[in-house]
MOPAC internal coordinates of N, CA, C and O (Angstrom, degrees):
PM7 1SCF
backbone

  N    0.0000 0     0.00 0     0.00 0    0    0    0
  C    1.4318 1     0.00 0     0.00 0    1    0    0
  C    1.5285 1   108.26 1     0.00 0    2    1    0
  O    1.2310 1   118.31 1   -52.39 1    3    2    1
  N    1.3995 1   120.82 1   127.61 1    3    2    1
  C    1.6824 1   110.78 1  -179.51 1    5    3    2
  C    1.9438 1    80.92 1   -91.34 1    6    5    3
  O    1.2310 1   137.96 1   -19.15 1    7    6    5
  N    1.5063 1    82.79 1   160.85 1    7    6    5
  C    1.3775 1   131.42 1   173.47 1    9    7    6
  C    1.5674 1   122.83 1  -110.71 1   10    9    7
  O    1.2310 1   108.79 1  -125.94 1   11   10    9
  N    1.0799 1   138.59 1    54.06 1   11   10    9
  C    1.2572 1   134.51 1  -136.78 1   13   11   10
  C    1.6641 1   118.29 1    60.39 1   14   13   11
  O    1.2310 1   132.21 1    85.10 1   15   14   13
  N    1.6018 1    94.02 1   -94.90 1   15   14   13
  C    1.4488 1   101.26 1  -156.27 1   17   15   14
  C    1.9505 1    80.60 1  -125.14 1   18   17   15
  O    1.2310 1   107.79 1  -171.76 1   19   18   17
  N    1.5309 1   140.40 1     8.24 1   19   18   17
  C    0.8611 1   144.77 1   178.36 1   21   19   18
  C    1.6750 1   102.81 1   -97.30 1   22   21   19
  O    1.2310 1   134.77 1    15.06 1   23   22   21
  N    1.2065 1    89.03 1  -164.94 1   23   22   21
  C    1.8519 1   107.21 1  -172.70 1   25   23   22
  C    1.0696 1   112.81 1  -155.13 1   26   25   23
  O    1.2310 1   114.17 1   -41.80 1   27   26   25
  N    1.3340 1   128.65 1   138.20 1   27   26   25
  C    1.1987 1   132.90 1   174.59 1   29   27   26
  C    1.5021 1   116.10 1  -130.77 1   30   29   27
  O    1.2310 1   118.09 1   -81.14 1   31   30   29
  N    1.6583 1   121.24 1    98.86 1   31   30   29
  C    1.3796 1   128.34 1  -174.68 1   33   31   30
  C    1.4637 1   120.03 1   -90.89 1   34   33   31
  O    1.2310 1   112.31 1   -52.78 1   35   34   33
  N    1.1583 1   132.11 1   127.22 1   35   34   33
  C    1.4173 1   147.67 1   173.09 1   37   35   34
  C    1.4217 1   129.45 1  -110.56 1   38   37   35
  O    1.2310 1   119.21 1   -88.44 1   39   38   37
  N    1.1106 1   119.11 1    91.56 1   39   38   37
  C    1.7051 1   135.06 1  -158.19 1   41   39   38
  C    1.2478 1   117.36 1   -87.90 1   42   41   39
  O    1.2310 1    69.50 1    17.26 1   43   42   41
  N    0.6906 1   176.46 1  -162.74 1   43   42   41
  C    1.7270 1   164.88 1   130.08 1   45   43   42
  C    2.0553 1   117.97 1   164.79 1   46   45   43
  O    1.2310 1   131.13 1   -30.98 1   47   46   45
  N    1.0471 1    96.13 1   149.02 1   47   46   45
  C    1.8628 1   101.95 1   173.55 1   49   47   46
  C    1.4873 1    94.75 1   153.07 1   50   49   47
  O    1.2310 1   134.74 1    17.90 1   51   50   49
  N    1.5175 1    89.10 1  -162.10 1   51   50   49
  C    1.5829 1    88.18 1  -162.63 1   53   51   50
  C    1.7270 1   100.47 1    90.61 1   54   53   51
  O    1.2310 1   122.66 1   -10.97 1   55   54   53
  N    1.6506 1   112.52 1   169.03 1   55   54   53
  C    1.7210 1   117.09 1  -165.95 1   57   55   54
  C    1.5968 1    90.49 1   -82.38 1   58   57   55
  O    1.2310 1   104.80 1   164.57 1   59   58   57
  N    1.1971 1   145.69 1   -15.43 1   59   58   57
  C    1.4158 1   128.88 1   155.08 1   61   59   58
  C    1.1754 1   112.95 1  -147.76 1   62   61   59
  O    1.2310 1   120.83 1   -61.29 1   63   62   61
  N    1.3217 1   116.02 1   118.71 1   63   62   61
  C    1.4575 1   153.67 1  -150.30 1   65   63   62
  C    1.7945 1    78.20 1   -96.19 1   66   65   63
  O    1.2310 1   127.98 1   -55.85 1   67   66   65
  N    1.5723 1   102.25 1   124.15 1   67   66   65
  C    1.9508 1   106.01 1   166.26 1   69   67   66
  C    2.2323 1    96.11 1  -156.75 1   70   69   67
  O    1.2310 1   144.34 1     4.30 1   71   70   69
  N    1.4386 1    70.29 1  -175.70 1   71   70   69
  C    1.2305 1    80.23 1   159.64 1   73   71   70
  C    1.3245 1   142.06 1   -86.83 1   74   73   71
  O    1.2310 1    88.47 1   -97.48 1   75   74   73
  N    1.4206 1   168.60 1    82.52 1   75   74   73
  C    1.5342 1   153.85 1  -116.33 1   77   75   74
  C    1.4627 1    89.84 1  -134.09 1   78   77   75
  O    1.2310 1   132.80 1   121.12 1   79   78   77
  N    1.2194 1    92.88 1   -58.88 1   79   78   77
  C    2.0660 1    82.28 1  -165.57 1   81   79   78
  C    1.6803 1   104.65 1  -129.92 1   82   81   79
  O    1.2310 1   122.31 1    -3.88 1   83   82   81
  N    1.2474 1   113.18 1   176.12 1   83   82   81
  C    1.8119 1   131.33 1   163.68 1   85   83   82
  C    0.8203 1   137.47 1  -157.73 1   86   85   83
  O    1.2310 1   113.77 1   -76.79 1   87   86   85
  N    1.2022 1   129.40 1   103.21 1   87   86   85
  C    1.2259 1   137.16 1  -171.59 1   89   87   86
  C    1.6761 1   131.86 1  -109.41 1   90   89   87
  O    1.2310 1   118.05 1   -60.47 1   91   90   89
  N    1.1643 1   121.33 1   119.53 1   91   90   89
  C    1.5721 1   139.55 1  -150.03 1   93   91   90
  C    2.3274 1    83.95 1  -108.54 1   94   93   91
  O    1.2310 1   136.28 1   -55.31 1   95   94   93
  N    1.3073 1    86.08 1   124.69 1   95   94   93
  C    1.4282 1   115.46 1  -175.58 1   97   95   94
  C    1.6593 1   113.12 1  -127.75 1   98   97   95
  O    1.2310 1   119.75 1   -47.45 1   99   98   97
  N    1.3819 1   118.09 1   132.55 1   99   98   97
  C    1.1036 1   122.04 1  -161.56 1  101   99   98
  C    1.4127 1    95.36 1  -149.41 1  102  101   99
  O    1.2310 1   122.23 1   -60.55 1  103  102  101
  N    1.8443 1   113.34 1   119.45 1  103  102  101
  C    1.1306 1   110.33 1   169.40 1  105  103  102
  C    1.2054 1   139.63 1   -74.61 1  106  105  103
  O    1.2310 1   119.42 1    -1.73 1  107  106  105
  N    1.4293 1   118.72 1   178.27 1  107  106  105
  C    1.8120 1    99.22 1  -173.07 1  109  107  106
  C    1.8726 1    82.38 1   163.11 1  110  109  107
  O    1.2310 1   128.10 1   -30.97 1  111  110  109
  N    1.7002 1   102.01 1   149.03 1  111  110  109
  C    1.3476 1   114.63 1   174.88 1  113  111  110
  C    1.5743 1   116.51 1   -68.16 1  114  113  111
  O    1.2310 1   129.08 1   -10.51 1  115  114  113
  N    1.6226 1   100.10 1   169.49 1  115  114  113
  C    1.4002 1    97.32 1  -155.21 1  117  115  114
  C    1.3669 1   111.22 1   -77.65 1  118  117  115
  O    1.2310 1   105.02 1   -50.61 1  119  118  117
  N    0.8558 1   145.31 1   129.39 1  119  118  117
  C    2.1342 1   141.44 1   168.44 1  121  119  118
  C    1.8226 1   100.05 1   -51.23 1  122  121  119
  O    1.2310 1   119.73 1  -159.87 1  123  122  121
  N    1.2093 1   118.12 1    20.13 1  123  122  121
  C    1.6487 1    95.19 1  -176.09 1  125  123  122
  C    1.6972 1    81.50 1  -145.88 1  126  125  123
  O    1.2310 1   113.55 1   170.25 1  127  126  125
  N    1.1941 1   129.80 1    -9.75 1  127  126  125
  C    1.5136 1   123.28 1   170.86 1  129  127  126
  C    1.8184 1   107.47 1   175.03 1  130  129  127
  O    1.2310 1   128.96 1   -86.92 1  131  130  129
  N    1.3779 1   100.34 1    93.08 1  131  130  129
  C    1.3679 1   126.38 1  -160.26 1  133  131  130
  C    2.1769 1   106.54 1   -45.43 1  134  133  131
  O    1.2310 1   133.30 1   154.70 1  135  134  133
  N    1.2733 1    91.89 1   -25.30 1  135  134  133
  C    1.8650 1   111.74 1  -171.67 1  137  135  134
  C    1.8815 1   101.16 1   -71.34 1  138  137  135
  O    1.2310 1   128.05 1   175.88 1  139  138  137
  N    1.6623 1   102.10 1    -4.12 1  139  138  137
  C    1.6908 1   102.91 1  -168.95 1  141  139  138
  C    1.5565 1   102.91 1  -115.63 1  142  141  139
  O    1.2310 1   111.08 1   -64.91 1  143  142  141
  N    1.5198 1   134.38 1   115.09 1  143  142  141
  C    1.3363 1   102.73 1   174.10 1  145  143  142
  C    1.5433 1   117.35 1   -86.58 1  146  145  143
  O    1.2310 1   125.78 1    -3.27 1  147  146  145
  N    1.2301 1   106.50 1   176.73 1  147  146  145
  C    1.0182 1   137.41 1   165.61 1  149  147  146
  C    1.3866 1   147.89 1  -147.06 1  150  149  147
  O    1.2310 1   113.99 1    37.82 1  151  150  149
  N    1.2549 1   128.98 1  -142.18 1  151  150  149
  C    1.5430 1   114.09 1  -173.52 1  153  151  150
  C    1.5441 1   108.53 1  -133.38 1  154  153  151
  O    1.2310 1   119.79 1     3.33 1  155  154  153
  N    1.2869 1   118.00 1  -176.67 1  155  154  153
  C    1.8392 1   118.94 1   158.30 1  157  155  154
  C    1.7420 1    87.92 1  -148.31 1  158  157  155
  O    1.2310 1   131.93 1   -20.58 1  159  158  157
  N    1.0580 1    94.57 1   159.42 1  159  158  157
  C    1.8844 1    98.51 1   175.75 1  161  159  158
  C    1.9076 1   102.64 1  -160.62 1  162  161  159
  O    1.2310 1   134.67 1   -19.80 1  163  162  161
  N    1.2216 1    89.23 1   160.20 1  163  162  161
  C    1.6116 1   120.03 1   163.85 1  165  163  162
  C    1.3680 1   128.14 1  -122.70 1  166  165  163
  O    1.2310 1   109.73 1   -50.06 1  167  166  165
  N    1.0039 1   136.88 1   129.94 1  167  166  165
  C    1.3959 1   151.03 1  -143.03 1  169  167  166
  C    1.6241 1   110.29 1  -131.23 1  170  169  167
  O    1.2310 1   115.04 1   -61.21 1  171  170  169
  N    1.0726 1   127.01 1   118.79 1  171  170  169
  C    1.5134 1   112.37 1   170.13 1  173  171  170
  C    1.7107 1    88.30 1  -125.70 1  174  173  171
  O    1.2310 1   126.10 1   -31.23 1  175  174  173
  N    1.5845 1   105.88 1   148.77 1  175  174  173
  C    1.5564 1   108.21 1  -169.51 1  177  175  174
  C    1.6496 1    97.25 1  -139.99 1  178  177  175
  O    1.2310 1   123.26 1   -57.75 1  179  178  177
  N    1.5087 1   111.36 1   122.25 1  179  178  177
  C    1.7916 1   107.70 1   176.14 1  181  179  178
  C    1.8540 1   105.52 1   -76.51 1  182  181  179
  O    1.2310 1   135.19 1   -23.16 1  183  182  181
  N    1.2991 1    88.22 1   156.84 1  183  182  181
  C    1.6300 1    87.80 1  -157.77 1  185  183  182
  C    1.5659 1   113.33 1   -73.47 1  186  185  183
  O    1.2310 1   115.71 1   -31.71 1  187  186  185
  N    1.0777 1   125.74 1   148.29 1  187  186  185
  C    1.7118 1   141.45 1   177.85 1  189  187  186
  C    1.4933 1    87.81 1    81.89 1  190  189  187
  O    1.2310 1   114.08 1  -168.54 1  191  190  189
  N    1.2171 1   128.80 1    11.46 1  191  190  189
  C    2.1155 1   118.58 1   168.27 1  193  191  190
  C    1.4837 1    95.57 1   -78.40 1  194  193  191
  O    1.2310 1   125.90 1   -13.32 1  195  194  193
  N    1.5916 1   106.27 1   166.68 1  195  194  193
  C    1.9543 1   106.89 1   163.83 1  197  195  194
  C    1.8687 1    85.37 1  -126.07 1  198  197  195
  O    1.2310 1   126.95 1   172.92 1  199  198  197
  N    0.9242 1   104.24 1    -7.08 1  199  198  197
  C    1.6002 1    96.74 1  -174.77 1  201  199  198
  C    1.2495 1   140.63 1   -48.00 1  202  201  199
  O    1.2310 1   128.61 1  -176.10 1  203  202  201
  N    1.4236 1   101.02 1     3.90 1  203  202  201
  C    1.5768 1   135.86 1   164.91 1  205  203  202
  C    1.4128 1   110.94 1   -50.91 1  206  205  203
  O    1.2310 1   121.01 1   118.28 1  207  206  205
  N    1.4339 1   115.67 1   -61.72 1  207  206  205
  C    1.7452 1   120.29 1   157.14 1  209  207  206
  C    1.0561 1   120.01 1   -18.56 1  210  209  207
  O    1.2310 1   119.56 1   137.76 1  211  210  209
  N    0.7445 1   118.45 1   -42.24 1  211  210  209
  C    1.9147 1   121.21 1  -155.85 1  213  211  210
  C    1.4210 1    91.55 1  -114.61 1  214  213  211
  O    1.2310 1   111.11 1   134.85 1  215  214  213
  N    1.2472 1   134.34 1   -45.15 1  215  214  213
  C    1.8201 1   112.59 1  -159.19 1  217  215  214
  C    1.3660 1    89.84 1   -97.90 1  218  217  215
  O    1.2310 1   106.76 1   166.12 1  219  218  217
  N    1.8367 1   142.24 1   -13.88 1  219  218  217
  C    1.2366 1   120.75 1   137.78 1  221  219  218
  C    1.4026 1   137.22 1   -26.61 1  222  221  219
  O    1.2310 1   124.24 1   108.21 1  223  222  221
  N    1.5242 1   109.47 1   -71.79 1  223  222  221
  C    1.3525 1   127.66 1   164.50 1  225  223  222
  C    1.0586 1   128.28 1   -20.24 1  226  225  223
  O    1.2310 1   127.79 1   107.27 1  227  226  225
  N    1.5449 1   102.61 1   -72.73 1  227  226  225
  C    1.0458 1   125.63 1  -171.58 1  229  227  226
  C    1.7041 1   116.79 1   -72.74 1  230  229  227
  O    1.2310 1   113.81 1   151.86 1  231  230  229
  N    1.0998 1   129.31 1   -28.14 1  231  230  229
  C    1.6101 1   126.68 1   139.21 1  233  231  230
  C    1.4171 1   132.41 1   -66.79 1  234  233  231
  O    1.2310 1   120.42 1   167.70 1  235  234  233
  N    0.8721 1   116.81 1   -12.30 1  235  234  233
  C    1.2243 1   131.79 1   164.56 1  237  235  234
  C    1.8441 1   117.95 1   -56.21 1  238  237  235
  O    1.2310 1   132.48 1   103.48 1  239  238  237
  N    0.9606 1    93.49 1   -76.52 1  239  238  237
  C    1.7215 1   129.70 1  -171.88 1  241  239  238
  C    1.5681 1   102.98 1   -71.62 1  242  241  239
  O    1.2310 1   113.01 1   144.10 1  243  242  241
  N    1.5359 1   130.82 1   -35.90 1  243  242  241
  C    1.1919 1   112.90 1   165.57 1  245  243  242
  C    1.6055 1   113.90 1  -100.07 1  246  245  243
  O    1.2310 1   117.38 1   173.01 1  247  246  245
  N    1.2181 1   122.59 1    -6.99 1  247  246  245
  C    1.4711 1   125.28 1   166.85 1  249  247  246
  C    1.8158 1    95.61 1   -53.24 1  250  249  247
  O    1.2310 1   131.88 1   122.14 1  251  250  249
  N    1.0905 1    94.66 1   -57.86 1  251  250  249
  C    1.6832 1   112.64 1  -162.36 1  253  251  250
  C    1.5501 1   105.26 1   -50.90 1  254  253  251
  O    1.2310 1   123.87 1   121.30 1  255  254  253
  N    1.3244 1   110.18 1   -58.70 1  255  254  253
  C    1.6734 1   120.32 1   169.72 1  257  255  254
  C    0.9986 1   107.80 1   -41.60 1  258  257  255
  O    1.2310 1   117.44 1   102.98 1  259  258  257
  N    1.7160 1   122.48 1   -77.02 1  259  258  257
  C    1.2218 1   116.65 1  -155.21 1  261  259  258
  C    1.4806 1   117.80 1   -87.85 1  262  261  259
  O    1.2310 1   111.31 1  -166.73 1  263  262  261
  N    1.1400 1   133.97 1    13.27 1  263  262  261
  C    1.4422 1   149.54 1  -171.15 1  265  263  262
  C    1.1006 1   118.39 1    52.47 1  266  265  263
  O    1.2310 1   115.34 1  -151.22 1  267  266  265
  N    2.0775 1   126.45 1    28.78 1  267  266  265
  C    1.3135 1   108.29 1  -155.94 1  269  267  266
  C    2.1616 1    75.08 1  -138.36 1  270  269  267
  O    1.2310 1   140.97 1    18.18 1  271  270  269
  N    1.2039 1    76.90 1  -161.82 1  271  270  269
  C    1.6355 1   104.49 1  -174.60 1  273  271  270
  C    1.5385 1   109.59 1   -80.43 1  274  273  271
  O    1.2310 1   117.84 1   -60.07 1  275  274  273
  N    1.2314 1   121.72 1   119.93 1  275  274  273
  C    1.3627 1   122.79 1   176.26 1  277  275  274
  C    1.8137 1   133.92 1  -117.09 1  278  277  275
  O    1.2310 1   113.12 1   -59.80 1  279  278  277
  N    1.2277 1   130.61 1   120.20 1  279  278  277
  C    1.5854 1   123.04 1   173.83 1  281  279  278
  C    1.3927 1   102.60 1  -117.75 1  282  281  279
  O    1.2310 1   147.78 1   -46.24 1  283  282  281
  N    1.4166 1    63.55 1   133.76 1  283  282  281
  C    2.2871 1    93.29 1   172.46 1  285  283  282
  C    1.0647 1   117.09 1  -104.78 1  286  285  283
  O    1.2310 1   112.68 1   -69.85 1  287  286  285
  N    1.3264 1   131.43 1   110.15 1  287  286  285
  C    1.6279 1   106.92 1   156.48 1  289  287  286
  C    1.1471 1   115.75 1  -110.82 1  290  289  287
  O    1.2310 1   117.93 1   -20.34 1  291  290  289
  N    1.3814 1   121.54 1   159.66 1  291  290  289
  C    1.8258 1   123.71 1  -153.97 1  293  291  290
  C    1.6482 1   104.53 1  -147.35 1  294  293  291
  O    1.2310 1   121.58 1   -76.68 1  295  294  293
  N    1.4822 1   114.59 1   103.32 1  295  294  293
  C    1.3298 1   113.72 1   164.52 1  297  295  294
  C    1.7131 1   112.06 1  -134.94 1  298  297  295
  O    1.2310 1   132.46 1   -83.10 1  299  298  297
  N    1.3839 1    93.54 1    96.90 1  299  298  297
  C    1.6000 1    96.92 1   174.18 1  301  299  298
  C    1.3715 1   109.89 1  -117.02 1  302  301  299
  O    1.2310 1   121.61 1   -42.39 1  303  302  301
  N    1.5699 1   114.52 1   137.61 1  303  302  301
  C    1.8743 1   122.31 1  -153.97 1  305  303  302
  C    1.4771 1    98.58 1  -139.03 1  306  305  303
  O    1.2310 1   120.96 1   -45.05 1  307  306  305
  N    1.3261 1   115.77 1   134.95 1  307  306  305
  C    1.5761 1   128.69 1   167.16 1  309  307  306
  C    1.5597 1    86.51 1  -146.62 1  310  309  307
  O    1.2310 1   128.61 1   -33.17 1  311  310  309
  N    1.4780 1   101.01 1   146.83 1  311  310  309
  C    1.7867 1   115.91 1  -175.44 1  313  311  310
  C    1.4089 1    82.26 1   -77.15 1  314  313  311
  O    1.2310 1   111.36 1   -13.97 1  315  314  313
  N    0.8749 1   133.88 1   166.03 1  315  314  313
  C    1.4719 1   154.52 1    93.44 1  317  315  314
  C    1.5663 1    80.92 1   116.70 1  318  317  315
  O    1.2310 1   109.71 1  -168.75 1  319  318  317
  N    0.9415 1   136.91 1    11.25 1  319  318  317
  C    1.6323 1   132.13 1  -170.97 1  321  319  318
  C    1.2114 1   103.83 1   -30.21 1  322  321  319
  O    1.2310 1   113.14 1   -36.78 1  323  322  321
  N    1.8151 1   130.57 1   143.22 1  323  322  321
  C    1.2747 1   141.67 1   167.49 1  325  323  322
  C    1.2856 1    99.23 1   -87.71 1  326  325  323
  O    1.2310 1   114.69 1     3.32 1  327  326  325
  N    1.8207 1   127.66 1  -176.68 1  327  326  325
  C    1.2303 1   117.72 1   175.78 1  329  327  326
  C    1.7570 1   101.21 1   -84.84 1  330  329  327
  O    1.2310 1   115.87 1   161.40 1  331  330  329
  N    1.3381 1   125.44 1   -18.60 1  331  330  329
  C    1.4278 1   102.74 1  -172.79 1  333  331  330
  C    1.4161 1   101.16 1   -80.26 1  334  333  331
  O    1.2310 1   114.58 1   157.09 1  335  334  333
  N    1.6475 1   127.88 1   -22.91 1  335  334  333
  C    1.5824 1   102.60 1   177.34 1  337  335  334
  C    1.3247 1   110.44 1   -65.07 1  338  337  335
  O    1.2310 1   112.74 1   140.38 1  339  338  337
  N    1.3642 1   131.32 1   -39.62 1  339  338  337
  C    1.2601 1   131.39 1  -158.16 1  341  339  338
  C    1.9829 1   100.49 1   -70.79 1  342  341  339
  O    1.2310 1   120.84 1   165.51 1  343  342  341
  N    1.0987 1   116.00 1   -14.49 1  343  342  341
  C    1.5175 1   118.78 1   174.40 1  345  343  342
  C    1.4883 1   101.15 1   -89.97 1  346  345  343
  O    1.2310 1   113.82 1   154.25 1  347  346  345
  N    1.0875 1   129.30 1   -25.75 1  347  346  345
  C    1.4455 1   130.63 1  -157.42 1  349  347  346
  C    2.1458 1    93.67 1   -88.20 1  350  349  347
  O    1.2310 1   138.17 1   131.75 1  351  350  349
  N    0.8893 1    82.39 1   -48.25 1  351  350  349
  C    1.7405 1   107.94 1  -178.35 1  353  351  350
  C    1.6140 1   103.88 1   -61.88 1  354  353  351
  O    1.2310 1   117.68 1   163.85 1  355  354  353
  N    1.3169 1   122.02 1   -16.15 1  355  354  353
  C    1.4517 1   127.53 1  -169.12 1  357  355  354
  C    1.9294 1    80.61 1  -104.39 1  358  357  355
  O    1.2310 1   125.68 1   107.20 1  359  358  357
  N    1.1649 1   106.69 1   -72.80 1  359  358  357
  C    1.3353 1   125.88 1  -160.58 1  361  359  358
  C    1.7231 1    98.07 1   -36.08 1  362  361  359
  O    1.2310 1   114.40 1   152.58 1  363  362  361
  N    1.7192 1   128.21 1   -27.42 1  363  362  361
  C    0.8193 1   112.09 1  -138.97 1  365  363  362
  C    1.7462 1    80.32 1  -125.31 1  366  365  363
  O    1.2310 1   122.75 1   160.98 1  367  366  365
  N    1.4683 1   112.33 1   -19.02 1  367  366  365
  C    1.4535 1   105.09 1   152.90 1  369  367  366
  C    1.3925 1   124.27 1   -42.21 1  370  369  367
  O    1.2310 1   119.98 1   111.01 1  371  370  369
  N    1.8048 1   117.65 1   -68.99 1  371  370  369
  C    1.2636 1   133.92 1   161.45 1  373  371  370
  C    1.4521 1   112.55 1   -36.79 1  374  373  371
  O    1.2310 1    96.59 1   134.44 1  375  374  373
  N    0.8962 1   159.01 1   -45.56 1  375  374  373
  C    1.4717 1   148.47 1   155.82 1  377  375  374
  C    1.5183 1   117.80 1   -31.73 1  378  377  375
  O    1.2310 1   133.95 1   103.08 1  379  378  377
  N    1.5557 1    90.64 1   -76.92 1  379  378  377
  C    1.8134 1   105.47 1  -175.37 1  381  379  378
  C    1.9686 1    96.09 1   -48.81 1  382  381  379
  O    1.2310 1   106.90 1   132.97 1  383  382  381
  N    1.2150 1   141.99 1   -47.03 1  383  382  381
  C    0.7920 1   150.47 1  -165.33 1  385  383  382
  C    1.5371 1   117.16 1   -62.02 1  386  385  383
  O    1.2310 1   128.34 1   125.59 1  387  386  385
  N    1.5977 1   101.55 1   -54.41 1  387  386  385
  C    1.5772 1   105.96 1   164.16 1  389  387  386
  C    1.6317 1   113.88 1   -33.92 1  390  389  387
  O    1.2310 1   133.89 1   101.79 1  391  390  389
  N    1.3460 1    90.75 1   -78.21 1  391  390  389
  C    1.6558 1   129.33 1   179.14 1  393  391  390
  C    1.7151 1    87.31 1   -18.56 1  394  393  391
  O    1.2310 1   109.37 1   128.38 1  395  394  393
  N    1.3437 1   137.53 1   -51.62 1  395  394  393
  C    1.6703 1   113.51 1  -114.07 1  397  395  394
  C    2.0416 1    67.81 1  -121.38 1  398  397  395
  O    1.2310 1   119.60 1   139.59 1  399  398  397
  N    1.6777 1   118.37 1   -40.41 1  399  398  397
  C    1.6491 1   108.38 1  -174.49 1  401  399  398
  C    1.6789 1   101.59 1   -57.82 1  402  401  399
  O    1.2310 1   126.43 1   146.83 1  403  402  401
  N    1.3159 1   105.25 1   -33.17 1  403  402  401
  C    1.2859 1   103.75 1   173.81 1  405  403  402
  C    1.8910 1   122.05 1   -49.56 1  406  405  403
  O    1.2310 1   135.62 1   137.89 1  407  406  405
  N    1.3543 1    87.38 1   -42.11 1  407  406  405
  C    1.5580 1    88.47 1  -173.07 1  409  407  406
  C    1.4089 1   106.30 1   -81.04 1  410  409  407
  O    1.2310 1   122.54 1   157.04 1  411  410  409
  N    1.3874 1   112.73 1   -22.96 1  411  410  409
  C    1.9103 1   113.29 1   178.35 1  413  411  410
  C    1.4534 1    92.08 1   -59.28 1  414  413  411
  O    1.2310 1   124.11 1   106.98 1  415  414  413
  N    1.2273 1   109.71 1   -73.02 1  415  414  413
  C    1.7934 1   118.77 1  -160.97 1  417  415  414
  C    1.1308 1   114.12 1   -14.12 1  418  417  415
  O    1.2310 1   117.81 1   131.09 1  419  418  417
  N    1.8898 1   121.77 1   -48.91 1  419  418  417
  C    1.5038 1   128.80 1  -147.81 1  421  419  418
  C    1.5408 1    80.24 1  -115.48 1  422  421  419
  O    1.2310 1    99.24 1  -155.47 1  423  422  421
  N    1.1813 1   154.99 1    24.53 1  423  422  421
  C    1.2975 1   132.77 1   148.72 1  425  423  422
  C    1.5020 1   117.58 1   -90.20 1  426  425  423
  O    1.2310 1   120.10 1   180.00 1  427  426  425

């Protein structure tokens, strides 16, 4: 959802789709070569979630793109998740995610 000139991202799937983490992203040039942007962020994560990964990321990377202010929230759930679903489930965040900055960019 834009917010003005902000963004507001909402991540979720998996057998129960919640809230786990959020993260508030704020752009700004890079500290290692000011000509590159990038991001700064804050993260709040409910406890036993990893969903921090992803609504990190994912504010991160479109703060950075779009030069504005970004929130993520990230709740992706499988019972009993092993560690390769829970990578697969990230891996497949990062996809859908490409896909969709892609579609911000050109609007």
């Amino acid at each position: 959802m834009r917010v003005g000139t902000d963004l507001v991202l909402t991540i979720w799937g998996g057998t129960v789709p919640h809230v786990g983490a959020v993260a508030l992203a704020q752009a700004r040039p890079s500290l290692a070569d000011p000509g590159v942007a990038s991001a700064t962020s804050s993260v709040l994560t409910l406890l036993g979630h990893k969903d921090d990964v992803v609504a990190r990321e994912a504010a991160d990377r479109f703060a950075a793109a779009l030069g504005s202010t970004v929130v993520a929230t990230a709740g992706l759930h499988v019972d009993a998740a092993t560690p390769e679903e829970i990578q697969t489930l990230i891996a497949t965040a990062r996809c859908c995610l490409d896909q969709l900055l892609g579609e911000v960019m050109t609007d």
